[in-house]
C-alpha positions as CSV (number, residue, x, y, z in Angstrom):
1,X,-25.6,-25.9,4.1
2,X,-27.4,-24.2,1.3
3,X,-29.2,-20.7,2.1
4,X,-30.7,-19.0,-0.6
5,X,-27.9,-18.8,-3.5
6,X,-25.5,-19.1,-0.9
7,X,-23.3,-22.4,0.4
8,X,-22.4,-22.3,4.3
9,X,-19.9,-23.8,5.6
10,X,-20.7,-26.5,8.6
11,X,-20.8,-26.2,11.0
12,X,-22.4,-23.0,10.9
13,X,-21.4,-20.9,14.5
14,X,-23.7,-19.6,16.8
15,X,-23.3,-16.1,16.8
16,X,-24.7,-13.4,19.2
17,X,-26.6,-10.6,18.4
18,X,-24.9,-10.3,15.4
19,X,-24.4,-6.8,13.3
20,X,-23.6,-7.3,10.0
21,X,-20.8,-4.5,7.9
22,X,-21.9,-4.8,4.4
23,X,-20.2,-3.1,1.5
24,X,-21.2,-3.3,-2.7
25,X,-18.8,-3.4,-5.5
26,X,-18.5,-1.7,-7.8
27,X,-22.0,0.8,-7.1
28,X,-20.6,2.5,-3.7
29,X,-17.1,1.1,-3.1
30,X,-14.7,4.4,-5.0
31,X,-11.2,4.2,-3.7
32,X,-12.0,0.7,-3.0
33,X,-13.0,2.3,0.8
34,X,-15.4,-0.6,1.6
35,X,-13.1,-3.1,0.9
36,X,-10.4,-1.6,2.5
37,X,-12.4,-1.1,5.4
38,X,-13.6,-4.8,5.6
39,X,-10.2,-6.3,5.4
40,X,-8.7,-4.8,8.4
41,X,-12.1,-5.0,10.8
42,X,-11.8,-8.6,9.4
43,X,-7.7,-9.2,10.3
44,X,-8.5,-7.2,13.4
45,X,-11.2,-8.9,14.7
46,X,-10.0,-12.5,13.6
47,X,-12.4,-13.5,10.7
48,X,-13.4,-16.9,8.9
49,X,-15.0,-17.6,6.1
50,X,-18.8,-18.7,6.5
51,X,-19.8,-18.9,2.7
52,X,-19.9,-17.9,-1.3
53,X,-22.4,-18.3,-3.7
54,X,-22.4,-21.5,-5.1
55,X,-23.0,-20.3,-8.5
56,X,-22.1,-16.9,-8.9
57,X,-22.7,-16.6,-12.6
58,X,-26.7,-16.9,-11.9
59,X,-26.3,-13.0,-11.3
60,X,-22.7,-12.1,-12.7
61,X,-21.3,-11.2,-16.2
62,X,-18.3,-13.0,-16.3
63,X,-17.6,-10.3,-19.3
64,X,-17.7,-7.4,-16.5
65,X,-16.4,-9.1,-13.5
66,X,-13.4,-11.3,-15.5
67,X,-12.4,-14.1,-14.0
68,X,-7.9,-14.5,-12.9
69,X,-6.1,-16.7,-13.9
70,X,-2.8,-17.5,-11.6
71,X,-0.3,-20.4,-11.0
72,X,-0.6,-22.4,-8.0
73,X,2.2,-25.1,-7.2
74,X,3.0,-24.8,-11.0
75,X,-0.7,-25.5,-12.1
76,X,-3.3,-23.1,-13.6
77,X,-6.3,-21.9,-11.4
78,X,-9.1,-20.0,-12.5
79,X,-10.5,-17.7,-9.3
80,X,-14.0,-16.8,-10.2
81,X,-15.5,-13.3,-9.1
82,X,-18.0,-14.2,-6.2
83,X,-19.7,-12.6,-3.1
84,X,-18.2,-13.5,0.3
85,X,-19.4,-13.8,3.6
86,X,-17.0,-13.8,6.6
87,X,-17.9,-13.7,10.3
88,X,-15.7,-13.0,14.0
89,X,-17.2,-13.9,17.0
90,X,-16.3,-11.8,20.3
91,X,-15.2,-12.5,23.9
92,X,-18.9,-10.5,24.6
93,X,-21.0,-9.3,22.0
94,X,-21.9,-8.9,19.4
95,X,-20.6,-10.9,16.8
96,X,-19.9,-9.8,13.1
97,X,-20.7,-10.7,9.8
98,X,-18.7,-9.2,6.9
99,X,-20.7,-9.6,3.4
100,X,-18.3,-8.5,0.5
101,X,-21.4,-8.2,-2.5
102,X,-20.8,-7.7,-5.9
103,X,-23.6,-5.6,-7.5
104,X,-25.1,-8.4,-9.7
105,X,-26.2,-8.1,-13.9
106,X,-29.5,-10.6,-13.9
107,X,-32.0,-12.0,-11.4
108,X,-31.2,-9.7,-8.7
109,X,-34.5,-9.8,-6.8
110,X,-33.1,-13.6,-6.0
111,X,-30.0,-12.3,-5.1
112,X,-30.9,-9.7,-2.8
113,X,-33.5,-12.3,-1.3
114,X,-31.1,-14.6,-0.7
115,X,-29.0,-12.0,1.6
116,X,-31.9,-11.2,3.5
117,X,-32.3,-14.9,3.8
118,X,-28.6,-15.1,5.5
119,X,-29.3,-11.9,7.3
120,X,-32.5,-13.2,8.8
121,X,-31.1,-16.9,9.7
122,X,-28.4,-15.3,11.7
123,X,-30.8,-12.9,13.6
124,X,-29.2,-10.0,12.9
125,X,-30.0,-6.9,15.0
126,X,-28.1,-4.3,13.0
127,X,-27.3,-3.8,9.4
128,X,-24.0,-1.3,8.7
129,X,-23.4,-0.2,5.1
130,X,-20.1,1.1,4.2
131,X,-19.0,2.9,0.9
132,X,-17.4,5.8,-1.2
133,X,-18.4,8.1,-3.6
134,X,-16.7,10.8,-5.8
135,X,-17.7,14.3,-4.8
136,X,-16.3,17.9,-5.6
137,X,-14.3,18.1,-2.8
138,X,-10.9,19.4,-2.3
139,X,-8.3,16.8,-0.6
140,X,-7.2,19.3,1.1
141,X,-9.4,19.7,3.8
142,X,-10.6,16.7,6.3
143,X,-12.9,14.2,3.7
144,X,-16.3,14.7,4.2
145,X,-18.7,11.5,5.9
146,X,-22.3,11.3,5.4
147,X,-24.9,8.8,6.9
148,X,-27.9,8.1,8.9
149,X,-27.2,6.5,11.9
150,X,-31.3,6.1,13.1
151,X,-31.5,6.2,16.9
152,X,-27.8,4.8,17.2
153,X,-25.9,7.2,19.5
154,X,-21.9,8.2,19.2
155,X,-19.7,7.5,21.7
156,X,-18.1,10.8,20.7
157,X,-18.4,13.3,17.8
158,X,-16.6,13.5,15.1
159,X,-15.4,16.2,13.1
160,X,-16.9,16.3,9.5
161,X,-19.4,13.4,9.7
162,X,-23.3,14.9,8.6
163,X,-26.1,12.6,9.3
164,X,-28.2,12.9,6.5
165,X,-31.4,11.5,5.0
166,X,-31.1,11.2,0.8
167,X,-33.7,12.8,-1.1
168,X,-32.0,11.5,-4.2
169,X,-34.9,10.4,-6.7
170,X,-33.4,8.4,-10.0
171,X,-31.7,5.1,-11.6
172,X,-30.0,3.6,-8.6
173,X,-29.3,-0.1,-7.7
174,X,-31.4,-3.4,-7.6
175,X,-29.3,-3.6,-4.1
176,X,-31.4,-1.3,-2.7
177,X,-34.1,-3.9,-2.3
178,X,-32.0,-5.2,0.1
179,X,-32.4,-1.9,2.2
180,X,-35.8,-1.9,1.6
181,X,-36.2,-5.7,2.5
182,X,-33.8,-4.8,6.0
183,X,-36.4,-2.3,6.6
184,X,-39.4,-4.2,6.1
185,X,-37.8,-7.0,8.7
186,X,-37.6,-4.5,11.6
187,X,-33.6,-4.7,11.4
188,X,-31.8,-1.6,12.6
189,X,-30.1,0.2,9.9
190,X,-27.0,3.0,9.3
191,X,-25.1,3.5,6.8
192,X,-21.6,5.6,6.2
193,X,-20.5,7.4,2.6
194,X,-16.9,8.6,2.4
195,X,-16.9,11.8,-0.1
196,X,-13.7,11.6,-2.4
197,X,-12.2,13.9,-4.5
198,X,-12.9,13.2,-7.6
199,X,-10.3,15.0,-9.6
200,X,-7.7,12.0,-8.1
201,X,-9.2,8.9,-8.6
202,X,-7.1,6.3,-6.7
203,X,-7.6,2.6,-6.8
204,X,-6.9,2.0,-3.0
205,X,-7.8,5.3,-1.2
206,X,-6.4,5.3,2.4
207,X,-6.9,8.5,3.5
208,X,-11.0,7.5,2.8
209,X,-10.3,4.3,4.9
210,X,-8.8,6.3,7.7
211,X,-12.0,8.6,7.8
212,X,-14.6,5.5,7.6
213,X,-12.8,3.5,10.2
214,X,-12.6,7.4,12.9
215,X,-16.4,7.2,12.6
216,X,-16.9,4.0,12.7
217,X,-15.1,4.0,16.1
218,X,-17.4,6.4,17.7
219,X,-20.0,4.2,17.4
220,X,-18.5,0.6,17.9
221,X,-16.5,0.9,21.2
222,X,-14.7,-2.4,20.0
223,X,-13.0,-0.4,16.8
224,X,-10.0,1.3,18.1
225,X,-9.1,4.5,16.3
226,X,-5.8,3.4,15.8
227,X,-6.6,0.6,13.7
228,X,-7.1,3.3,10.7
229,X,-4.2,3.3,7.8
230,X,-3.7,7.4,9.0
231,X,0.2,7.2,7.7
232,X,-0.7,5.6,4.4
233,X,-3.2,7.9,3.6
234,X,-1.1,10.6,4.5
235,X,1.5,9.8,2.2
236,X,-0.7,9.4,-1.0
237,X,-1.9,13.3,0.1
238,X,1.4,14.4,0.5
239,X,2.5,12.7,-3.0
240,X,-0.6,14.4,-4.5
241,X,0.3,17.9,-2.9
242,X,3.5,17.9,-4.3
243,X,3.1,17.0,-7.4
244,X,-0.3,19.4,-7.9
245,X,1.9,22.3,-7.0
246,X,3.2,22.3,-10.5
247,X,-0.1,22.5,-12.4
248,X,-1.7,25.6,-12.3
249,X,-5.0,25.0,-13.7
250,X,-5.9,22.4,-11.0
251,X,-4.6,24.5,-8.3
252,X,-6.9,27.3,-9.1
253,X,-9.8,24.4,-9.1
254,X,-8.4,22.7,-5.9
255,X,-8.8,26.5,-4.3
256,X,-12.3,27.0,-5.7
257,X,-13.5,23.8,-3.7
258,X,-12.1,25.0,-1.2
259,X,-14.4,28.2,-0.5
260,X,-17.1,26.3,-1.6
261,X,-16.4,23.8,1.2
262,X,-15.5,26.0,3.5
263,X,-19.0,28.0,3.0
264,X,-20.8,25.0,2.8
265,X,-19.5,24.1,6.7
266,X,-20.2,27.4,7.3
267,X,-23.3,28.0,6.5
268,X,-26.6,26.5,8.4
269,X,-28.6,27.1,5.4
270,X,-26.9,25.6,2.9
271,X,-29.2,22.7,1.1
272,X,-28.3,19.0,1.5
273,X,-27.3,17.5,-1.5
274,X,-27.9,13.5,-2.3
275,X,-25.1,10.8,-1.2
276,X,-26.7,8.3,-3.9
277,X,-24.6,9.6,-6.3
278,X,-21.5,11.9,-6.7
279,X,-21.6,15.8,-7.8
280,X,-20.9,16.1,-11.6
281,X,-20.2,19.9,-11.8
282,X,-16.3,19.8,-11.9
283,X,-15.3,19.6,-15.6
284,X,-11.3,19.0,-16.6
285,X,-9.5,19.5,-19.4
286,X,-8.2,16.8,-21.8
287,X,-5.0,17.6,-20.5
288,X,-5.8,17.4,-16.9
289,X,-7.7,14.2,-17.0
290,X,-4.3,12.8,-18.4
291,X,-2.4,14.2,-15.9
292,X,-4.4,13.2,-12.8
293,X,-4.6,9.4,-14.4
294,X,-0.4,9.2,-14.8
295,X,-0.9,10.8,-10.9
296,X,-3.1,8.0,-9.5
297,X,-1.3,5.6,-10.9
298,X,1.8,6.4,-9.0
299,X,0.0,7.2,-5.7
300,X,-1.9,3.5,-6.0
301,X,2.0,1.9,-6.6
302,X,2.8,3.5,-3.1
303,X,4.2,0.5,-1.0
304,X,1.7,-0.8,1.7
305,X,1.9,-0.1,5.3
């Protein structure tokens, strides 16, 4: 079944009061946090596939999102880059839908429409955006979570999570018509931004995952705590601590984020700064950048779980 851009696959379920858990690549998905995030709600929770564009290179550069090529049974198959959409139903409510988006390059108005088209065909109630960002924070304290949550309550606090409305004014996304266009249809909206250091830029940030999945389980009594990738993430960290303790230079910047964190938490007064885009005022040497690139690469080659 054909809705908007998007092919469905029939027979289409009949999902209750669904919330959706959306996440964009590349804009907002740093240490690959969204898609991390996703993946296990999605194994957890028992997903299937419910649809793909049918011609993702309508709003894709297939010069920026390349195509992979891979054997299959000996024969050569060519998996195009494409936005999926997965759903899980519950023994009681409410069901899910999982949209993995790719940020598109051309006619994004009809892309973003036909989202909202999915979104509103379903009924969705709620509309949860996860993502990442790169922020002058120091990995050594607990990683920052920003967010608005609207009149959605906790189930219980958690430590380190600010609810916070942007005042970011700039170049952004065309997907943010798609928050405007949520808005306009009444649907209930939050969203959740992991803050990463940004002096270790890893390509699967677990640590990140952990903290999105803690606060997502103080709102959705159905996500256990547990299910977070806590080990995994504490290995990168410990890897990264290690290996930092021999450079200097970066462990006088590591302590300078520090008090500036640490005063930041402190103080009541202290300004709220945007979660549309990261901070930009930590500069590294030549020689740093090199050294935290050789670092990331070995952290990301850490086996899985």
């Amino acid at each position: 079944m054909q809705i908007g851009a998007f092919e469905l696959i029939e027979p289409l379920p009949e999902l209750k009061d669904p919330h959706v858990f959306a996440m964009v690549r590349p804009w907002v998905d740093v240490g690959s946090v969204g898609t991390l995030t996703l993946n296990r709600l999605e194994r957890f929770m028992g997903s299937k596939e419910l649809g793909r564009l049918s011609r993702p290179g309508t709003f894709f550069d297939f010069t920026r999102y390349r195509p992979n090529m891979r054997l299959v049974d000996g024969k050569r198959e060519v998996k195009i880059p494409n936005s999926i959409i997965r759903y899980a139903i519950t023994d009681d409510g409410p069901d899910y839908l999982f949209l993995h988006l790719m940020e598109p390059h051309s006619n994004g108005e009809d892309y973003t429409d036909s989202i909202l088209e999915v979104v509103n065909y379903f009924n969705v109630k709620r509309y949860c955006r996860l993502g990442a960002m790169y922020d002058a924070v120091p990995h050594t304290r607990p990683l920052l979570v920003t967010g608005s949550l609207g009149n959605v309550v906790q189930n219980h606090p958690v430590p380190n999570f600010k609810v916070r409305q942007s005042t970011y004014q700039g170049p952004t996304t065309i997907m943010n018509l798609l928050s405007e266009g949520i808005e306009k249809d009444g649907i209930e909206s939050i969203n959740f931004m992991v803050h990463l250091p940004q002096y270790v830029q890893l390509e699967e940030d677990y640590a990140g995952t952990s903290r999105m999945i803690e606060v997502l389980s103080s709102v959705y009594s159905n996500i256990p705590a547990d299910l977070a990738p806590v080990r995994r993430g504490q290995r990168q960290y410990r890897e990264l601590n290690s290996t930092l303790d021999r450079n200097t230079e970066l462990k006088t910047l590591i302590q300078q984020m520090e008090a500036y964190y640490d005063a930041q938490l402190d103080s009541e007064e202290a300004s709220t700064p945007s979660t549309e885009q990261p901070a930009s005022g930590t500069v590294l040497s030549p020689q740093i950048e090199q050294f935290l690139s050789e670092l990331g690469g070995r952290l990301d080659a850490d086996p899985d779980e």
